[in-house]
N, C-alpha and C positions, 0 to 999 in steps of 0.2 A: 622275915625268916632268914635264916641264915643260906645264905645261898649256897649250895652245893658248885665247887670248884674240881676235884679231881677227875683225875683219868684224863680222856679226849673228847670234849666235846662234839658230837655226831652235827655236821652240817643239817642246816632245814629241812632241806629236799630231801635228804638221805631219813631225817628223823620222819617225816612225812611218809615215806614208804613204809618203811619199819612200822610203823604203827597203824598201818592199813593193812601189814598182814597179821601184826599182835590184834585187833581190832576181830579180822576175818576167821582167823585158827581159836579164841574162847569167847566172841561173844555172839548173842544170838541178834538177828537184824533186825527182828520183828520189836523187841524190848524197845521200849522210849525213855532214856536218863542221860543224865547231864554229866556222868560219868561211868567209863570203859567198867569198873569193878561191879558197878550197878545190874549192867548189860551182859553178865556171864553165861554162857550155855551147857555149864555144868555146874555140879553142885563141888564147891571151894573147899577144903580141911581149912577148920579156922581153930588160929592156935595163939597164945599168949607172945607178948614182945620177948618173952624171958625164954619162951620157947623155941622161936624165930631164929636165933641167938646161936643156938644150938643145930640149926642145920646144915646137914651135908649137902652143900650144892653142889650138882654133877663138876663145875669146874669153877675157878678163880676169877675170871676174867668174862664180864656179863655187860650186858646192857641194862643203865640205868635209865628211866624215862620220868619226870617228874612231870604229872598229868597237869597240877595250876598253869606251869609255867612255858610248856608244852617242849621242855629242854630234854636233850638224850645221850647219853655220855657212855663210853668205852671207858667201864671201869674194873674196880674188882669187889672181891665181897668184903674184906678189911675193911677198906675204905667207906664204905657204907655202912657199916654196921659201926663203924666210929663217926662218922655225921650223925646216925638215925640214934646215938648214946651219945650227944653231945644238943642234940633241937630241946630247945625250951619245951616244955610240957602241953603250953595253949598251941604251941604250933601247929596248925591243918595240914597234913600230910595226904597227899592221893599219889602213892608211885609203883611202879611195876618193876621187877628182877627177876632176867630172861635171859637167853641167849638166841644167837640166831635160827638155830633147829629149831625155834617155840614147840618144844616137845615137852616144858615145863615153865609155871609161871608163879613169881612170888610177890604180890602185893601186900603194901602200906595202906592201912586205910587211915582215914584222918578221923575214924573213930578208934584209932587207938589198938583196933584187931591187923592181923596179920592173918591172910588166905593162902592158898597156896595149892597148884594143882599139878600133879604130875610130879613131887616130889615126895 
């Protein structure tokens, strides 16, 4: 996979918090899966990559979290949405786009769907 480079890469520790409370605010604990999108405790809007594309994210500047590779970057939505129009097709994608309020969440699934709550 094409590694995702931009923005600021979030230290471990810091990405480690972060994602114990992306983890705490949409999924349910009782759920058993091998990924955070799996384990949701509401029901998602799921909508086409083409649709995705087209949304108004409360602001520019988000947290990206690439779940394989357990990476988390201070980016913006540009920039992402020209990596996520630039990955080969076979590529498996599992990533989340958030900011720090988690008062809205927009996942990559690596089937191809795009979720999204609270937008």
């Amino acid at each position: 996979m094409t590694e995702y480079i931009k923005g600021e890469k979030v230290s471990p520790i810091r990405c480690t918090e972060i994602k114990k409370s992306l983890i705490n605010q949409f999924t349910d604990s009782n759920k058993q899966a091998p990924l955070i999108w799996l384990k949701l405790n509401q029901k998602p809007n799921r909508i086409t990559p083409e649709e995705a594309m087209k949304i108004k994210f409360p602001q520019e500047e988000v947290l990206f979290y690439l779940e394989r590779s357990s990476k988390m970057f201070k980016t913006n939505i540009t920039d992402i949405q020209t990596y996520i129009k630039k990955l080969d097709p076979w590529i498996e994608l599992d990533a989340y786009i958030f900011d720090e309020s988690l008062s809205w969440l927009a996942i990559i699934t690596h089937e191809d769907d795009w979720l999204t709550i609270g937008l």
